[in-house]
Every structure is written in C-alpha cells, then in structure tokens.
C-alpha positions as CSV (number, residue, x, y, z in Angstrom):
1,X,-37.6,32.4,16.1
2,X,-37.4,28.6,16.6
3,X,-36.3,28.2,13.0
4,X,-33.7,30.9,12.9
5,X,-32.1,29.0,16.1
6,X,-31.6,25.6,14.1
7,X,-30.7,27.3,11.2
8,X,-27.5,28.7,12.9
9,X,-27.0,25.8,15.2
10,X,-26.7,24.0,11.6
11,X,-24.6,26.4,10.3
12,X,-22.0,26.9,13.4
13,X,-21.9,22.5,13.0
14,X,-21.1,22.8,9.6
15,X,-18.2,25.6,9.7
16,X,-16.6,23.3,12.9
17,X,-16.6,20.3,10.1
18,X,-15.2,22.6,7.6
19,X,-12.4,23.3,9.7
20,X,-11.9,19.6,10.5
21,X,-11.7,18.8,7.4
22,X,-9.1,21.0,6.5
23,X,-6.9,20.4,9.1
24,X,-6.6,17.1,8.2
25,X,-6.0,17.6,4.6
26,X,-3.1,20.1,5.7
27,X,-2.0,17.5,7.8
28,X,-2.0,14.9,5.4
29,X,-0.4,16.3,2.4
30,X,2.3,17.7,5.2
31,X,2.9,14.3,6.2
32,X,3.2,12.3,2.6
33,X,6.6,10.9,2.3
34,X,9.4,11.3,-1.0
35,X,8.2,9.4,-4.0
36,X,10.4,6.6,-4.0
37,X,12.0,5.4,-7.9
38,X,10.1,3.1,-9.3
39,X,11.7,-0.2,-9.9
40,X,11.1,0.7,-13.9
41,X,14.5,2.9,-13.7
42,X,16.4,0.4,-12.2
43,X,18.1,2.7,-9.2
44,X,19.7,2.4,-5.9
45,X,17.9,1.3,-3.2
46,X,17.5,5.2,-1.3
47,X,16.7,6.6,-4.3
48,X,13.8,9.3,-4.4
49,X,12.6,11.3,-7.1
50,X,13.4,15.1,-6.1
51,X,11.3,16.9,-9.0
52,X,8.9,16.1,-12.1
53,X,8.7,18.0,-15.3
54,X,6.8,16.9,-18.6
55,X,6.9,18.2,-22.0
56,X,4.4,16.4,-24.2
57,X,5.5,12.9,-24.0
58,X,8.4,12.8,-22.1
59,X,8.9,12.9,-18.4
60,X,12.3,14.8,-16.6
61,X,12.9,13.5,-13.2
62,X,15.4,14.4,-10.7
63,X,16.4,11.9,-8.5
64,X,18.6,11.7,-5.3
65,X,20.0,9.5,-2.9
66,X,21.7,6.5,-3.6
67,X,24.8,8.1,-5.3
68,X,25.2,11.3,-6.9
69,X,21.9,13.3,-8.4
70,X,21.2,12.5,-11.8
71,X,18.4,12.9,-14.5
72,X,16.4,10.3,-16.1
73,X,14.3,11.4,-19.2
74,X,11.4,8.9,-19.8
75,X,9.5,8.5,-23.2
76,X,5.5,7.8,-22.1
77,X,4.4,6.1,-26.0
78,X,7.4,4.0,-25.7
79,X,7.8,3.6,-22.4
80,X,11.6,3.6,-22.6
81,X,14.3,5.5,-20.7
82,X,15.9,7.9,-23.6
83,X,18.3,9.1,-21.3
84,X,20.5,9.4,-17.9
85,X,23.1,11.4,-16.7
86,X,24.6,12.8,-13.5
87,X,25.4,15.7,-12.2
88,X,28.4,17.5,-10.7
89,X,28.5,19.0,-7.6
C-alpha cells in the first residue's frame, strides 16, 4: 500500500510539471516579437518580415513597415536577391 502511495505522489508531481512546462512554452511562443529584416536586404529601419514561403531554393518574403509592403525573392545557392517589388494598396 506504501508503494502504490509514492507511485501516485510521483505521478500527481509529474503531471503539475507537465503543465508548467507547457504554460510556459505557450507563453513564450505568444510573446516572440516580428522577425525583424535582416540587414542582407538592405530595408528601412521598421521593417519586419510579415510571411515566409520557400520553393526549393528560393525564399518569398513579405515585408512591412518602413514604406509600402513589398516582396523580396531570395536565391539560397547564390545568396542573391533576384527580385523586389511593391505592392498596391
């Protein structure tokens, strides 16, 4: 009877750090700010990067702030911007 007692002593313990834990995860990723522009794309200070999409070796982004919204597309081998534009509101 002693053992079965530890056993869910232990156990109870454990799910109370579970939970912990994943609070603070949650509250972690919540609190992550915007990815800023890396100085690579030479941008505005204010700018952020809105939204990421690959396709095999090239990288969309979507930035924002500082000035209009516009698109950079990256090339990863190269490491080049292939293009930028904006876009109308």
């Amino acid at each position: 009877m002693r053992a079965l007692k530890i056993m869910m002593v232990v156990m109870g313990l454990l799910i109370v750090a579970g939970v912990a834990v994943l609070g603070v995860t949650i509250s972690q990723r919540i609190s992550v700010p915007k990815l800023a522009a890396p100085p690579l794309l030479d941008e505005p200070e204010g700018t952020h990067i809105a939204k990421i999409s690959t396709n095999g070796d090239r990288v969309v982004l979507l930035l924002q702030g500082g000035g209009p919204d516009r698109v950079v597309v990256l090339d990863l081998r190269q490491g080049q911007i292939i293009a930028r534009t904006g876009l109308a509101r």
